[in-house]
C-alpha positions in Angstrom: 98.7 104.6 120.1 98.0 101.1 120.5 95.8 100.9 117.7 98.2 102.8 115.1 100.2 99.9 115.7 97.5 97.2 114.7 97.5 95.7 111.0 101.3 95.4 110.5 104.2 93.7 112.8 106.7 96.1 114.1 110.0 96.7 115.5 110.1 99.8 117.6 113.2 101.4 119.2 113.6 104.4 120.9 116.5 106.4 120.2 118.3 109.7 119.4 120.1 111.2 116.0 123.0 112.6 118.0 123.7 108.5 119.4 127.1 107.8 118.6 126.9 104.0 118.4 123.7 101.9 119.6 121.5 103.8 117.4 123.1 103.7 114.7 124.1 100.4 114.6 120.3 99.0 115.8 118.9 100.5 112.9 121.2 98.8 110.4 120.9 95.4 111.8 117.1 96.1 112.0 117.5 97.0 108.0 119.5 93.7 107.3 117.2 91.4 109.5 114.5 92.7 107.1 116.6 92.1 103.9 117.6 89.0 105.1 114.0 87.7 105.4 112.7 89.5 101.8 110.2 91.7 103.8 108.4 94.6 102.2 107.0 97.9 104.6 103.5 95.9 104.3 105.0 93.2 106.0 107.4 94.4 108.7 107.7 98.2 109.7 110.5 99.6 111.4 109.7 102.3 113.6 112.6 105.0 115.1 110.9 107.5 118.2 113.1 109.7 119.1 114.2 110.3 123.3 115.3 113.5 122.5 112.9 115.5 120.9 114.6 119.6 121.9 117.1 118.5 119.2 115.7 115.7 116.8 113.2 118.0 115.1 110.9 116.9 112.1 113.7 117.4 109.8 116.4 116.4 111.7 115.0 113.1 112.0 113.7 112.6 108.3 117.7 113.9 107.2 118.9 111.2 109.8 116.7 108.3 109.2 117.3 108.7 105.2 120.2 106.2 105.7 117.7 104.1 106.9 115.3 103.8 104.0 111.9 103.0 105.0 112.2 103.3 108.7 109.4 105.7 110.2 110.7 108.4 112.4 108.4 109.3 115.1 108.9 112.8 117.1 106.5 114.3 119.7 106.5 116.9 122.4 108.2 116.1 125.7 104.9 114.9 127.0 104.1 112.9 124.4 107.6 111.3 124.2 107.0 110.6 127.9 104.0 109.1 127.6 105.2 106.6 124.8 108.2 105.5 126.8 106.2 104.9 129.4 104.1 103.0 127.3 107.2 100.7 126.2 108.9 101.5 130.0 111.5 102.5 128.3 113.8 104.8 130.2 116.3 107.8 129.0 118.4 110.1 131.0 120.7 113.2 128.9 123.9 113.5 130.4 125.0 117.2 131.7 126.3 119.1 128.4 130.0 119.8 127.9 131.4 123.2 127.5 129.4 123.5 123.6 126.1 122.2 124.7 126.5 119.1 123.6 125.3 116.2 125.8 124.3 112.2 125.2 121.0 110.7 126.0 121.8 107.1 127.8 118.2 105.1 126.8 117.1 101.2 126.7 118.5 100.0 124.1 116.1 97.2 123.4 114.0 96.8 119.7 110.4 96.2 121.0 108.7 93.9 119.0 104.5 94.6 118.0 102.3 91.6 116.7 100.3 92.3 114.3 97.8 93.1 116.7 99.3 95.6 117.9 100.3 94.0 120.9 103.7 93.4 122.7 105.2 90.0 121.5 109.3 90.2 123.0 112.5 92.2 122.7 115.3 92.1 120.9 118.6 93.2 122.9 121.5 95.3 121.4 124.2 93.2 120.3 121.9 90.1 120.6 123.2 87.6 117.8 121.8 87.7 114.1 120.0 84.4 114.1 118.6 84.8 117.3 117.1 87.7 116.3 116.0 86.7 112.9 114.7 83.5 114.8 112.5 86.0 116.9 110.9 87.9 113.8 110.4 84.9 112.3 107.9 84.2 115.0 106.7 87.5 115.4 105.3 87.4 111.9 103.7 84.1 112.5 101.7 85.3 115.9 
């Protein structure tokens, strides 16, 4: 909820464990952007909710985001995942499985960005350029 959110910034991005390449690659340059600036959990969180929640179980997710050390994971039920994207208006569509079952999830692709009043501050866009974003986390920490 809104209030979970209060007390520490954020960057939350909604996502999927099976993503072959925005996922992925959002999380690291959320890591970096957090090395870069010397931040600590306390001080910035990074937080992962899942858009696909039939396959990104509780442990798929924890075995997933363990190459993202300190990232929070966050899985629901379908409802619950519906609600928070609607929350964030993020939107996510799964593509019609091939002949294994295996399908892709298209999804915004933005980081949402949480003051630390747990309130919506900006986004960050995929592929948006290192010092802009570290520029926009600056001032999220700040508000």
């Amino acid at each position: 909820t809104e209030a979970s959110l209060k007390g520490t910034p954020s960057l939350v991005f909604f996502g999927y464990t099976h993503c072959p390449d925005v996922c992925p690659t959002t999380l690291a340059e959320s890591a970096a952007w957090k090395e870069e600036l010397g931040l600590t959990p306390d001080q910035l969180r990074i937080i992962f909710v899942t858009v696909d929640p039939p396959r990104d179980t509780t442990a798929v997710l924890a075995d997933y985001l363990s190459s993202f050390p300190g990232t929070i994971g966050l899985v629901g039920t379908d409802a619950q995942t519906a609600d928070a994207k609607a929350s964030f208006g993020v939107v996510s569509e799964a593509t019609a499985p091939d002949a294994d079952g295996f399908y892709l999830v298209n999804h915004t692709a933005s980081v949402f960005m949480i003051n630390k009043a747990g309130q919506f501050e900006g986004t960050i866009a995929y592929g948006e350029a290192k010092d802009t974003a570290v520029a926009k986390i600056k001032k999220l920490l700040a508000s």
